[in-house]
N, C-alpha and C positions, 0 to 999 in steps of 0.2 A: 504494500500500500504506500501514496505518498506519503513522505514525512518532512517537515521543515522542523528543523531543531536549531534555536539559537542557542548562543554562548559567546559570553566573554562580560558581560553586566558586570555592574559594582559599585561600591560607592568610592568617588574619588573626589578629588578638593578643588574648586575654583582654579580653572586656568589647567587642568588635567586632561589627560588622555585616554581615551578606552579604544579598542579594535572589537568590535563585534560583529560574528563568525553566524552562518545559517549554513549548517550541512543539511543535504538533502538526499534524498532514496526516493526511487520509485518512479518515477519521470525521466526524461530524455534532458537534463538539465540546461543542455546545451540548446536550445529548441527556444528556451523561454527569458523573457524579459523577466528581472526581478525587479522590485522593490523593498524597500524599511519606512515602514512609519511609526509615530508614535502616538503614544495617549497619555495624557499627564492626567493627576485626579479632577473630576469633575468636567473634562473638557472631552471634545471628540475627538475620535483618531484623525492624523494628519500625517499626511505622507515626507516623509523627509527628505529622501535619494531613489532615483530608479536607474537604472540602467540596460542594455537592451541585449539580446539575444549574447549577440560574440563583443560587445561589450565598447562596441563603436559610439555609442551615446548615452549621456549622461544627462539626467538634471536632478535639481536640488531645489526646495523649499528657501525662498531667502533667509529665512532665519537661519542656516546652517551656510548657507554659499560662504566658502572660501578657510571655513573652519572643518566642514566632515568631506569626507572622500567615499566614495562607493567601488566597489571593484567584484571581479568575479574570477576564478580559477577552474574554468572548465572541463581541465583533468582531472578536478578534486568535487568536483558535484557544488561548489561551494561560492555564496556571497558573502563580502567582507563588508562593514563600515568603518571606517577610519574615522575615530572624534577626536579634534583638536581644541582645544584652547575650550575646554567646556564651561557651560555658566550655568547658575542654579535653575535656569529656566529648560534647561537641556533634562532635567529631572523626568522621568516617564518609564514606561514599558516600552521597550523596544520591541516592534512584532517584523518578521520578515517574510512575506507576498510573494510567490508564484505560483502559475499557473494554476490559479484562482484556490490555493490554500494558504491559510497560515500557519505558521508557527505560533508555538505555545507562550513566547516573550521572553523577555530578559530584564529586568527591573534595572534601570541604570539612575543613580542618585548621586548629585552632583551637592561638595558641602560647602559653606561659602566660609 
């Protein structure tokens, strides 16, 4: 069956770094456009990074542009996000999107 599993969540400090990982099974990986959104409490999910098939296009939610990176390792079944310079607002569930499942989330808490 598909499966999206994220990792790499945590709590890290104002102006911190996380890399967060979505291995997947079950799908032709290479086929599908991913995305990462998130959901902070009380708010609705919102897309943060997507990128496309073999991994020719990107885009980003402005509130992240120039601080998270997205990427993919096709050999490896697997989506990365790259978070830089993070701020307390960056605080959420990380969920990672494809071909129309998600992942179970990744709690990322950022402390000021």
């Amino acid at each position: 069956q598909v499966q999206l599993v994220e990792s790499g969540g945590g709590l890290v400090q104002f102006g911190g770094s996380l890399r967060l990982s979505c291995a997947t099974s079950g799908f032709t990986f290479s086929r599908y456009s991913m995305s990462w959104y998130r959901q902070a409490p009380g708010k609705e999910r919102e897309l943060v990074a997507h990128i496309t098939s073999i991994g020719g296009y990107t885009k980003y939610a402005d509130s992240v542009k120039g601080r998270f990176t997205i990427s993919r390792d096709n050999s490896k079944n697997t989506a990365y996000l790259q978070m830089n310079s993070l701020k307390s607002e960056d605080t959420a569930v990380y969920y990672c999107y494809g071909n129309n499942y998600w992942g179970q989330g990744t709690q990322v808490t950022v402390s000021s």
